[in-house]
LUMSE-344029 format. One record per residue: residue number from 1; residue in three letters; chain; x negated, z, y of N, C-alpha, C in turn. Coordinates in steps of 0.001 Angstrom, whole numbers, plus 500000, padded with zeros to 6 digits. Each point is the difference from the previous one (the first is absolute). Layout:
// residues N
[r NUM 'ALA' 'A' [X Z Y] [X Z Y] [X Z Y]]
...
// end
This chain:
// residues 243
[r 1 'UNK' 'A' [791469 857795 871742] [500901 500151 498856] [499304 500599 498785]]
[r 2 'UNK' 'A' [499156 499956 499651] [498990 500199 499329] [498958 501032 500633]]
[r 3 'UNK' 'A' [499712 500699 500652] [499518 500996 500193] [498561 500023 500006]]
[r 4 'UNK' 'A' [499486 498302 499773] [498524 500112 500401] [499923 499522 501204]]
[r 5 'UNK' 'A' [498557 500535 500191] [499122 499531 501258] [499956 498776 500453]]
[r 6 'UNK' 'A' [500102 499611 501180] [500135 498902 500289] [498318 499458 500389]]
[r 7 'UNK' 'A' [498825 500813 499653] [498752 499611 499847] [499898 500358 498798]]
[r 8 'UNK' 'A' [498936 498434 499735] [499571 500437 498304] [499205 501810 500253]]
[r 9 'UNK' 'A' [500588 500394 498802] [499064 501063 499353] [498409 500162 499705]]
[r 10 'UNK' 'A' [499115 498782 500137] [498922 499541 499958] [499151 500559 500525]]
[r 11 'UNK' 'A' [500277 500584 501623] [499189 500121 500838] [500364 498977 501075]]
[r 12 'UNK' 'A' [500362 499047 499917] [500286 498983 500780] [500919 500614 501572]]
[r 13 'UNK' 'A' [499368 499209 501057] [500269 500321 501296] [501704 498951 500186]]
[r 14 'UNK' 'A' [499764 498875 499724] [501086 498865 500291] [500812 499646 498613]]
[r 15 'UNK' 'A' [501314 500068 499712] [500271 499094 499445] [501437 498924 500682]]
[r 16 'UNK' 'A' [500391 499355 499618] [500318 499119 500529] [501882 499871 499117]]
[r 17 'UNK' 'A' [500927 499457 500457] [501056 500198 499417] [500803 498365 500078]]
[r 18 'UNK' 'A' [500371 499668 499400] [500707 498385 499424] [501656 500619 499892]]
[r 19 'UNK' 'A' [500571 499271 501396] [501498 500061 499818] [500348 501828 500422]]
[r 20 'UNK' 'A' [501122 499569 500560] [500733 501570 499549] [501357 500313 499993]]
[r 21 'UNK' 'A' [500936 500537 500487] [501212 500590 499868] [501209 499280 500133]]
[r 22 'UNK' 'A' [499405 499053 500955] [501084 499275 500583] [500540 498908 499333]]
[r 23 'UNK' 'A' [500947 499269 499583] [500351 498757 499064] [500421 498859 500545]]
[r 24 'UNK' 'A' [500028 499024 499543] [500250 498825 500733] [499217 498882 499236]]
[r 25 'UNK' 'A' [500025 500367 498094] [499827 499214 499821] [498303 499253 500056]]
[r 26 'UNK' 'A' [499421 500578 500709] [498420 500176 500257] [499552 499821 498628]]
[r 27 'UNK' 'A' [498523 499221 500700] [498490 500323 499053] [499210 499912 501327]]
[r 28 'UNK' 'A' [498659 501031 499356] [499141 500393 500678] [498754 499448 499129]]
[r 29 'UNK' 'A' [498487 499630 500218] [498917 499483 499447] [499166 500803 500911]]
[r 30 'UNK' 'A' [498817 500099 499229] [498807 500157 500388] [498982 499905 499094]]
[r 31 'UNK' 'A' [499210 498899 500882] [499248 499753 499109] [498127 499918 500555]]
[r 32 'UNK' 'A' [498789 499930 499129] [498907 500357 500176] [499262 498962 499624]]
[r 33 'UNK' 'A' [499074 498949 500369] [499492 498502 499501] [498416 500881 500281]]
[r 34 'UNK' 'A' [498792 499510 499051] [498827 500584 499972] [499150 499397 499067]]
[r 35 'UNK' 'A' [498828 499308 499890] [499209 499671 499097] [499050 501092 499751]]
[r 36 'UNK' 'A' [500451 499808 498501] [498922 500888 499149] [498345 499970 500251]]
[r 37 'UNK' 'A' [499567 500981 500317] [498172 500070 500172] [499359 498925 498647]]
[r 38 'UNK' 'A' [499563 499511 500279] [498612 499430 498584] [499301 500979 499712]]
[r 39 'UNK' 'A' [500087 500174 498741] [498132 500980 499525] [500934 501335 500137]]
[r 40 'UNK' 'A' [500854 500382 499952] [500485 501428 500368] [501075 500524 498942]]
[r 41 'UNK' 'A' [500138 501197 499382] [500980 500520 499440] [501206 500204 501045]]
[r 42 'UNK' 'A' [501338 499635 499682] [501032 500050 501212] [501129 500261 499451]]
[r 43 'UNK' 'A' [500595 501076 500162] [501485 500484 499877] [500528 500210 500711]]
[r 44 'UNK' 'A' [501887 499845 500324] [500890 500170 500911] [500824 501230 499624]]
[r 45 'UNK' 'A' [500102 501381 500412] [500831 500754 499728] [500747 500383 500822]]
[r 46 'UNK' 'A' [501730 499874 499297] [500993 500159 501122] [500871 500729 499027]]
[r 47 'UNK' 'A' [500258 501100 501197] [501119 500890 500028] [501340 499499 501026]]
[r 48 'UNK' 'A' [501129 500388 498874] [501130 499847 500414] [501250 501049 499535]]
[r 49 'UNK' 'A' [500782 500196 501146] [501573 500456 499446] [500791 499228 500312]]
[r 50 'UNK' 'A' [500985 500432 499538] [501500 499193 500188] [501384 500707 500180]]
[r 51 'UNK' 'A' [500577 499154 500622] [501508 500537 500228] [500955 498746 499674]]
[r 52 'UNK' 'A' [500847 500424 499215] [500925 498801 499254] [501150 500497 500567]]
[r 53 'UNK' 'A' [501152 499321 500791] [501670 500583 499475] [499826 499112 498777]]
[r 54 'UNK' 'A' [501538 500506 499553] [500283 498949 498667] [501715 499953 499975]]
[r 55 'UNK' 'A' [500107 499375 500618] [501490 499595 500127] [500514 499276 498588]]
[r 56 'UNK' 'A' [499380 499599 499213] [500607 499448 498500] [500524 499229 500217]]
[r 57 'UNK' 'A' [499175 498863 500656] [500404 498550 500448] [499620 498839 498789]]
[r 58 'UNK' 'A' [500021 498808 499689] [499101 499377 499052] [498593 500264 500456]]
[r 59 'UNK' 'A' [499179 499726 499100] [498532 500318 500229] [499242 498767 501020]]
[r 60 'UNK' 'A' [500541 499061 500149] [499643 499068 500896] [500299 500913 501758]]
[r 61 'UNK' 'A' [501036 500786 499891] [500385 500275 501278] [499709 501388 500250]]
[r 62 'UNK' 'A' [499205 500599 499071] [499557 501155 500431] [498502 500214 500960]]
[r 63 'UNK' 'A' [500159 501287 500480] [498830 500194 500572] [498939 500002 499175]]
[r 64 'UNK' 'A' [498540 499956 500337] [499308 499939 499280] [498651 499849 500692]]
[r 65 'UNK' 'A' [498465 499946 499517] [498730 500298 500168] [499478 499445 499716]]
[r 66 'UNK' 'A' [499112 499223 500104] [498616 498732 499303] [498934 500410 500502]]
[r 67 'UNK' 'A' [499141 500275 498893] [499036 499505 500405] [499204 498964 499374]]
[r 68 'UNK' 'A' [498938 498783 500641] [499418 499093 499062] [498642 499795 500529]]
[r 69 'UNK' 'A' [499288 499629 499225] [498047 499385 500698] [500293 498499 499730]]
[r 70 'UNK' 'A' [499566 499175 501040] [500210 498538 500004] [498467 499672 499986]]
[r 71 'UNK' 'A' [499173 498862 499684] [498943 499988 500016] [500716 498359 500444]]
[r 72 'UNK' 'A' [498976 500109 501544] [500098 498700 500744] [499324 499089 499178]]
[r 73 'UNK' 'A' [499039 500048 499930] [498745 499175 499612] [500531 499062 498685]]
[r 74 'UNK' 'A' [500932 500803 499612] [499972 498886 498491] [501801 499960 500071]]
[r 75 'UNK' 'A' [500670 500257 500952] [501716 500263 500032] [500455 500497 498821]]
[r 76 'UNK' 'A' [500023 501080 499806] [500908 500560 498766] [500100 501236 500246]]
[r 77 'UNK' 'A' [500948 500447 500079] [500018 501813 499383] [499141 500583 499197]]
[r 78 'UNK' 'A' [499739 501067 499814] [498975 500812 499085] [501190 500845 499502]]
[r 79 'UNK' 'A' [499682 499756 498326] [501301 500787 499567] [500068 501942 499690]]
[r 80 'UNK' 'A' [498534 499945 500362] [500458 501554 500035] [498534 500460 500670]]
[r 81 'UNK' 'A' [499749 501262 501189] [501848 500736 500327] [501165 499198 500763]]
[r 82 'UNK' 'A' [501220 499921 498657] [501152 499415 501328] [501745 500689 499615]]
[r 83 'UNK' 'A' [500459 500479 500695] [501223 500435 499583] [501071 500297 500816]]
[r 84 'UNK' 'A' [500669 499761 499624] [501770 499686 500968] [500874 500851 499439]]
[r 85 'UNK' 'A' [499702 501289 500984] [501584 500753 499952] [501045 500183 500571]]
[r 86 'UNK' 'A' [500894 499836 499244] [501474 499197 500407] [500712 501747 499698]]
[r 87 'UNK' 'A' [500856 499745 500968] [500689 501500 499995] [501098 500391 498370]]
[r 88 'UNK' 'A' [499867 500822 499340] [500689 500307 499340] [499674 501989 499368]]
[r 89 'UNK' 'A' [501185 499674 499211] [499777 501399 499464] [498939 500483 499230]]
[r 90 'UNK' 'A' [499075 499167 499336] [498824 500385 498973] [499002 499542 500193]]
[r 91 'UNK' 'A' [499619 499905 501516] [498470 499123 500226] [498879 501047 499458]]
[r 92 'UNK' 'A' [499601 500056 499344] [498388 500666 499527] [499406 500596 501437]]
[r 93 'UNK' 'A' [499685 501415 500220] [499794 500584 501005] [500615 500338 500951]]
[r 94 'UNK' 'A' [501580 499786 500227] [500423 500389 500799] [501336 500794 499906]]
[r 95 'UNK' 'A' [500081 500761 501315] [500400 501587 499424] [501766 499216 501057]]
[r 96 'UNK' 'A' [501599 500608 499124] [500964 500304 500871] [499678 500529 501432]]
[r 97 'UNK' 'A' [500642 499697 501285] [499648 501059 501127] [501472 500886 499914]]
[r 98 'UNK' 'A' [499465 501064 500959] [501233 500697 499843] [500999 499976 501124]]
[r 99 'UNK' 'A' [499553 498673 500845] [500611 500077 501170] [500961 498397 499489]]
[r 100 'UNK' 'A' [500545 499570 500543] [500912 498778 500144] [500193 498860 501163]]
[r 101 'UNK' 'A' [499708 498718 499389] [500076 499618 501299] [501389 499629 501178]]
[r 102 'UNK' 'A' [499470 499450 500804] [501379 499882 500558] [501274 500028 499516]]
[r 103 'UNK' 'A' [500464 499055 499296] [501006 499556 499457] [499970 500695 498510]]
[r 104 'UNK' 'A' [499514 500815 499434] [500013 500876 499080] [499593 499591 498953]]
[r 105 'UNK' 'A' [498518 498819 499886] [499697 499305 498807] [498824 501307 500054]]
[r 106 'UNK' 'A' [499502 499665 498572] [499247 500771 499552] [498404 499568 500355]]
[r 107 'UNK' 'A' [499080 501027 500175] [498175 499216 500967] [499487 500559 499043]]
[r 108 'UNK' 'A' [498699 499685 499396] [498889 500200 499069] [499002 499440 500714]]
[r 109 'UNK' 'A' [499191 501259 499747] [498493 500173 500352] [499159 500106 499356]]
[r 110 'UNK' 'A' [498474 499066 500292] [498845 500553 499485] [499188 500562 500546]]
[r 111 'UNK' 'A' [499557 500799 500084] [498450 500673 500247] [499572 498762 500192]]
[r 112 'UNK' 'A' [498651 500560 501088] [498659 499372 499928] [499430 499901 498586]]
[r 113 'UNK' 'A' [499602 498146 499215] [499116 500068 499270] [498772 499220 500073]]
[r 114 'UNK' 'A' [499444 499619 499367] [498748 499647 499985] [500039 498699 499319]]
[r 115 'UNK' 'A' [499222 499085 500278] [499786 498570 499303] [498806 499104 500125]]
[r 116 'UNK' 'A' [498996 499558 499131] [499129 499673 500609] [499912 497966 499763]]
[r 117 'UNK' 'A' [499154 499458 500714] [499883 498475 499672] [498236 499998 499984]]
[r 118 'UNK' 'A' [499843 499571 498533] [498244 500087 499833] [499986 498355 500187]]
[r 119 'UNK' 'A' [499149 499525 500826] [499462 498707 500805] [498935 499555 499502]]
[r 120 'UNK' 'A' [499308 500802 498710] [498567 499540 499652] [499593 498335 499853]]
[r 121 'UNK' 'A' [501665 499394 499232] [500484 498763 499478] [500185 498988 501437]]
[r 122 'UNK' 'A' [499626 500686 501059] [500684 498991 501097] [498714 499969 501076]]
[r 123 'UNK' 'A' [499428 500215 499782] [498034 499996 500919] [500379 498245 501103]]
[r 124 'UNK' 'A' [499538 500845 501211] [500262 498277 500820] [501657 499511 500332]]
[r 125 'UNK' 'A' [500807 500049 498964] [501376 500042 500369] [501118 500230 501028]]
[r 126 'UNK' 'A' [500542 499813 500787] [501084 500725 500805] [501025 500402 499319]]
[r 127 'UNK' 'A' [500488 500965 500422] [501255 500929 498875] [500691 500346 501322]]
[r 128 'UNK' 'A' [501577 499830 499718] [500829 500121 500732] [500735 501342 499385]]
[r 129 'UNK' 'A' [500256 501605 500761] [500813 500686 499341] [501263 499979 500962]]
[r 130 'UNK' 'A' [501084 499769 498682] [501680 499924 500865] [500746 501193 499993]]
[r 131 'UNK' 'A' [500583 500869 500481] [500781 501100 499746] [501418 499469 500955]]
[r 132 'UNK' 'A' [500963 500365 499081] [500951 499556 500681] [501450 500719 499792]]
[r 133 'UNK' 'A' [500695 500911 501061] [501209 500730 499474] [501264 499552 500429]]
[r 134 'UNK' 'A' [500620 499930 499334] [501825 498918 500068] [501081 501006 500456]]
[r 135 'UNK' 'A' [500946 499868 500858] [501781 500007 499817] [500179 499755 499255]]
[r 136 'UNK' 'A' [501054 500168 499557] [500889 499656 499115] [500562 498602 500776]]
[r 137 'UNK' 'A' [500318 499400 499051] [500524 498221 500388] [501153 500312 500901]]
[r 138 'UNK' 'A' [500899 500894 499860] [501429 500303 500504] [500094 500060 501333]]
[r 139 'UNK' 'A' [498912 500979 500419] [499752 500314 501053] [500567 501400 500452]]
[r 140 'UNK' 'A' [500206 500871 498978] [500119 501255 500232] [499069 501126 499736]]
[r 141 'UNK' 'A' [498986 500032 499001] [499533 500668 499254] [498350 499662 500671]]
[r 142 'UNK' 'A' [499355 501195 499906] [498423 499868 500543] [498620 500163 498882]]
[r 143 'UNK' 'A' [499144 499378 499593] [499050 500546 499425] [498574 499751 501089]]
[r 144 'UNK' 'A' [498731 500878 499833] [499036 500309 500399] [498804 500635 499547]]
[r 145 'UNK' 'A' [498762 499969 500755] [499134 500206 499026] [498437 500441 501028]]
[r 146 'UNK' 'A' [499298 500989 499562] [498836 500474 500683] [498798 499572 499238]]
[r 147 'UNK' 'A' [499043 499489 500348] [498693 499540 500007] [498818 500600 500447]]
[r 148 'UNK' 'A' [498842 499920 499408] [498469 500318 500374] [499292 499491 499030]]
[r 149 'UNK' 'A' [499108 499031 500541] [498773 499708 499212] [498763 500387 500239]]
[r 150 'UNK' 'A' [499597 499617 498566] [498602 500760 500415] [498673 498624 499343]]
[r 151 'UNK' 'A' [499397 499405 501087] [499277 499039 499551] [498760 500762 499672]]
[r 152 'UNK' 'A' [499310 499335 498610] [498752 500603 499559] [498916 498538 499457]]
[r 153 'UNK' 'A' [499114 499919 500804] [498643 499448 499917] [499121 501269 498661]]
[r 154 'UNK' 'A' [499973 499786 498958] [499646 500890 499453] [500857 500227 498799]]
[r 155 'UNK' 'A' [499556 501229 499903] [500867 501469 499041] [501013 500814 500678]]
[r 156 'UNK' 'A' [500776 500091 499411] [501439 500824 500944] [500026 501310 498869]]
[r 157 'UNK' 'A' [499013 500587 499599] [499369 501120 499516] [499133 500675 501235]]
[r 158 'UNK' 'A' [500491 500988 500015] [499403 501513 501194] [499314 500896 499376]]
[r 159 'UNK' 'A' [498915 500286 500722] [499051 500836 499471] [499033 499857 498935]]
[r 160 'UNK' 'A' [499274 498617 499887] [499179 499236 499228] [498647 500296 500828]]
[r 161 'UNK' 'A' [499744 501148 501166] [498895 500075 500743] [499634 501339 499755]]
[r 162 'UNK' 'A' [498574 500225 500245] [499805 501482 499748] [498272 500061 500035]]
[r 163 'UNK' 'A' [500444 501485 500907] [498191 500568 500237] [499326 500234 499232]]
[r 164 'UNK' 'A' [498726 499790 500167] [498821 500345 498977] [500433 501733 499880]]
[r 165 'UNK' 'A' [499433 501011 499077] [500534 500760 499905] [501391 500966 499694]]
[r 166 'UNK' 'A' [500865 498918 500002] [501742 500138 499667] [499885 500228 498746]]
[r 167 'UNK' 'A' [501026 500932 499279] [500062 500234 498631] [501207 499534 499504]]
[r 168 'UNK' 'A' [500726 499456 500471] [500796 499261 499440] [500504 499046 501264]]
[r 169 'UNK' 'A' [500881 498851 499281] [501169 499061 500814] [501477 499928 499278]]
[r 170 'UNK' 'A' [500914 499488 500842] [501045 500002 499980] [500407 498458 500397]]
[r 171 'UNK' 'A' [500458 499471 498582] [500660 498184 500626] [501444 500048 500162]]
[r 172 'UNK' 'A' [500453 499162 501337] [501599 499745 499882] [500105 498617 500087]]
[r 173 'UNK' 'A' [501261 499901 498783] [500658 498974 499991] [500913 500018 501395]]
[r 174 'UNK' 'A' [501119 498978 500078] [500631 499620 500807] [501618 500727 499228]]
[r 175 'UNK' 'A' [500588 500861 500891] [501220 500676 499728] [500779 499127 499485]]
[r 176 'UNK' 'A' [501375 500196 499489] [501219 499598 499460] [500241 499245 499078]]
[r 177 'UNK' 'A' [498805 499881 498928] [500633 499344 498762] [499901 501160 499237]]
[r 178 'UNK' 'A' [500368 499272 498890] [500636 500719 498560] [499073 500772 499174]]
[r 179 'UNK' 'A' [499257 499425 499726] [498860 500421 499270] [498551 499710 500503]]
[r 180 'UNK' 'A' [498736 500279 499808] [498695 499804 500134] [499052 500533 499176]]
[r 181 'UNK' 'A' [499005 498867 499517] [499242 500208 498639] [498377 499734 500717]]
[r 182 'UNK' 'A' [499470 500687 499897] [498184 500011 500257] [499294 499797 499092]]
[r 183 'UNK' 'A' [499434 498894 500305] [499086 499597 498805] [498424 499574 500683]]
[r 184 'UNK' 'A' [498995 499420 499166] [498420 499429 500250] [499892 499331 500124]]
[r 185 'UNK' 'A' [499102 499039 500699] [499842 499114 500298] [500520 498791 499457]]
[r 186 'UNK' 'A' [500040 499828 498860] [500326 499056 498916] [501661 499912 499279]]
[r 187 'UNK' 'A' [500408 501321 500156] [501040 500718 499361] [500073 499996 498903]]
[r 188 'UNK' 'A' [498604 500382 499308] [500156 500243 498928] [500266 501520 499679]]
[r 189 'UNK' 'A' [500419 501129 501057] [499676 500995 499807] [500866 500741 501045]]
[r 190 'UNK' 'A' [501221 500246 499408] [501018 500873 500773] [498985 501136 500389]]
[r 191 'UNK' 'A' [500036 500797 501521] [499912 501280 500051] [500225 501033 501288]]
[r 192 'UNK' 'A' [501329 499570 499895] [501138 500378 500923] [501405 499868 500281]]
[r 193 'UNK' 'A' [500598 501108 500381] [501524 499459 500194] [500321 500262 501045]]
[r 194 'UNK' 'A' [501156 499468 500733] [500201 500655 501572] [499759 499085 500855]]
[r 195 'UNK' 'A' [500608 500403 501417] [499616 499776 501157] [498358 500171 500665]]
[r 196 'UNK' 'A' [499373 500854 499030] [498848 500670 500835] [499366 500037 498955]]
[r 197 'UNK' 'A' [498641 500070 499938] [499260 499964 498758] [498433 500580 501092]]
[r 198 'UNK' 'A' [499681 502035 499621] [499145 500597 500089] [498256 499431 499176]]
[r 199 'UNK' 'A' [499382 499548 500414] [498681 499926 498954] [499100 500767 500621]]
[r 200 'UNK' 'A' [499397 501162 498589] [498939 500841 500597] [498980 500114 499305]]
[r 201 'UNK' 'A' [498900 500234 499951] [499350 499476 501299] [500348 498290 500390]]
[r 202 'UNK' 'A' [499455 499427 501513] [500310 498612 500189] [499238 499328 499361]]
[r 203 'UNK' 'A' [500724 498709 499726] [499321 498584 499377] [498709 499523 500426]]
[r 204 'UNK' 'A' [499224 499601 499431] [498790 499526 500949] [500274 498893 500953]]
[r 205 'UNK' 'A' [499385 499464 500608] [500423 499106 501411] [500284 498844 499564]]
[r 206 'UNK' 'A' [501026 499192 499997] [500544 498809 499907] [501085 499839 498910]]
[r 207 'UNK' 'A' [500250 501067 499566] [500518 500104 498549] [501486 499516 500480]]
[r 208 'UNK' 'A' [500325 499042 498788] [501212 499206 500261] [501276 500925 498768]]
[r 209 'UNK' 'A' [501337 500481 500956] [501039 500099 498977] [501064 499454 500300]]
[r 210 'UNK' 'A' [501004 499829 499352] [501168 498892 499796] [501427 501035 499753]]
[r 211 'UNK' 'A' [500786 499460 500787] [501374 501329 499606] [500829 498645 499851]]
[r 212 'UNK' 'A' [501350 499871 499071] [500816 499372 499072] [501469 500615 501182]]
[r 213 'UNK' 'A' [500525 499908 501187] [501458 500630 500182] [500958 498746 499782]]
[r 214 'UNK' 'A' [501101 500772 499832] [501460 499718 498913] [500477 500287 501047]]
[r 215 'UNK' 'A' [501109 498914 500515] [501344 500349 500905] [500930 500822 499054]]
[r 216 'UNK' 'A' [500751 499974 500946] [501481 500389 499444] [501035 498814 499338]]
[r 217 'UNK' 'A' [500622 500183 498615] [500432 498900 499836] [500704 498994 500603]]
[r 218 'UNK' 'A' [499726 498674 500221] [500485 498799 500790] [499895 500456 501301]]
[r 219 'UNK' 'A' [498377 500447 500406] [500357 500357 501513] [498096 499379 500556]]
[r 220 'UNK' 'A' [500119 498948 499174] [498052 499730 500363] [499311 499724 498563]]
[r 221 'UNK' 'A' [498455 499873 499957] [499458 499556 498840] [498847 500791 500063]]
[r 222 'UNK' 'A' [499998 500295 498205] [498980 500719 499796] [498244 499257 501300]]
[r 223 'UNK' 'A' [499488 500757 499704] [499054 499331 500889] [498211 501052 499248]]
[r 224 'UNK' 'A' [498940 499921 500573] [499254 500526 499878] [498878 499792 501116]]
[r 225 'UNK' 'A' [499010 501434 500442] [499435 499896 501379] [499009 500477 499269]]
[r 226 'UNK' 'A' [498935 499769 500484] [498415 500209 500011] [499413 500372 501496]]
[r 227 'UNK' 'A' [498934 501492 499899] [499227 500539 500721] [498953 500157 499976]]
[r 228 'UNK' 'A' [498607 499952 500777] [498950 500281 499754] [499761 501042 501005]]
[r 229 'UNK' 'A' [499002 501392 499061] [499918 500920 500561] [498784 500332 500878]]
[r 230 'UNK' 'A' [500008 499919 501148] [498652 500175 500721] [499239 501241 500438]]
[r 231 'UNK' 'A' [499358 499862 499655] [499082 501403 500581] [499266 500014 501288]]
[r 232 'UNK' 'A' [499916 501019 501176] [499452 500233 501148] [498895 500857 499944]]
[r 233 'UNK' 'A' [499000 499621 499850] [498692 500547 499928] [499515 501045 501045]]
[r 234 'UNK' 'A' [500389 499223 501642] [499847 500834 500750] [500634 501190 500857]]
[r 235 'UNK' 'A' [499171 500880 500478] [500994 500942 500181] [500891 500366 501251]]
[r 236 'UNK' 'A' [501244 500472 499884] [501087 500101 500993] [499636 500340 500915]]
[r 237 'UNK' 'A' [500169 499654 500934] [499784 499882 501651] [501419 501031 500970]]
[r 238 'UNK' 'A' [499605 500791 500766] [501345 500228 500664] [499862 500358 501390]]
[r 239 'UNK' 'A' [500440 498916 500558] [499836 500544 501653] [500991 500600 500554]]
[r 240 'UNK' 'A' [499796 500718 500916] [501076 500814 500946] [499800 499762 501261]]
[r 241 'UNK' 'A' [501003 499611 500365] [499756 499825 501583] [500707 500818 500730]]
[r 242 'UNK' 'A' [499301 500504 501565] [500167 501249 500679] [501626 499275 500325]]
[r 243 'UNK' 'A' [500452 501000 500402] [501114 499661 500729] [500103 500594 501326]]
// end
């Protein structure tokens, strides 16, 4: 209905889909239980789209999307990233389709976006992530929803590596938010904007920088990621094998 890919845009080989066409009133779950590494920087980044009808039912009985992080260990929800979209005409990010559904209610789509859950706060913990897409209560109307995560032990910053001899690098953030701010170690010292941030010549070896990304409004929480840049001293190797 929406005209995206039914694989994230990422690069990603699998993604996975919650619910679909058919109605009856359905919910679909899926969910991911995992304790956080000790001693480790750890972020969860998940991409998602959506497909809403919106039959203009009360909002209790509409279709709709959740997602939430449960943290076993201490029973409570984590209040952000968490957000529940309920089908209507003005959800933030999502576009009219131009097709109709069955019965001639109106479907809204989102694109694939981006969302991340920083875990630094949860070391040792189990964290439960819930995704979950609804029918409509009635039992006519369908909503659904595509998934891919991306678990990171680390920095979910690309291209923080680089050969002795390289004259420059190239860092990536993680696609689909709003904005992105590059800053130093400390952040005392904006010096970058963007998705991508060129430094030339490279940093000396270990050098730590920090990027600031901004969702889209009411769609996730500001957040901030830290990289350290490593240097490879030795030199590239390339074998060929006969065939």
């Amino acid at each position: 209905f929406g005209n995206f890919p039914v694989l994230c845009p990422n690069g990603s080989n699998y993604s996975i889909r919650i619910g679909s066409q058919d109605t009856s009133a359905e919910a679909e779950r899926v969910t991911y239980t995992f304790t956080v590494p000790n001693g480790s920087a750890y972020s969860i980044i998940f991409n998602y789209a959506v497909v809403l009808e919106n039959p203009s039912h009360l909002p209790f009985q509409q279709p709709k999307f959740t997602a939430q992080v449960y943290d076993v260990t201490d029973g409570k929800y984590i209040d952000c990233p968490s957000f529940d979209f309920v089908a209507s005409s003005n959800l933030p990010g999502f576009k009219l389709s131009s097709v109709r559904g069955v019965r001639g209610a109106a479907i809204f789509t989102k694109d694939w976006s981006t969302a991340t859950i920083d875990l630094r706060g949860y070391l040792g913990k189990t964290i439960r992530l819930e995704f979950t897409a609804n029918d409509c209560t009635l039992g006519a109307h369908f909503g659904y929803a595509y998934l891919d995560l991306d678990e990171n032990i680390g920095s979910s910053i690309s291209g923080n590596t680089y050969c002795a001899g390289q004259k420059s690098i190239t860092l990536y953030a993680p696609n689909g938010f709003a904005a992105y701010y590059w800053y130093n170690a400390d952040l005392s010292k904006q010096i970058g904007f963007g998705q991508s941030i060129t430094i030339s010549p490279p940093p000396p070896d270990l050098t730590t920088y920090a990027i600031k990304i901004l969702p889209y409004p009411e769609l996730g929480c500001v957040d901030t990621i830290y990289t350290v840049v490593n240097k490879i001293d030795e030199g590239f190797k390339l074998n060929v094998l006969d065939e």
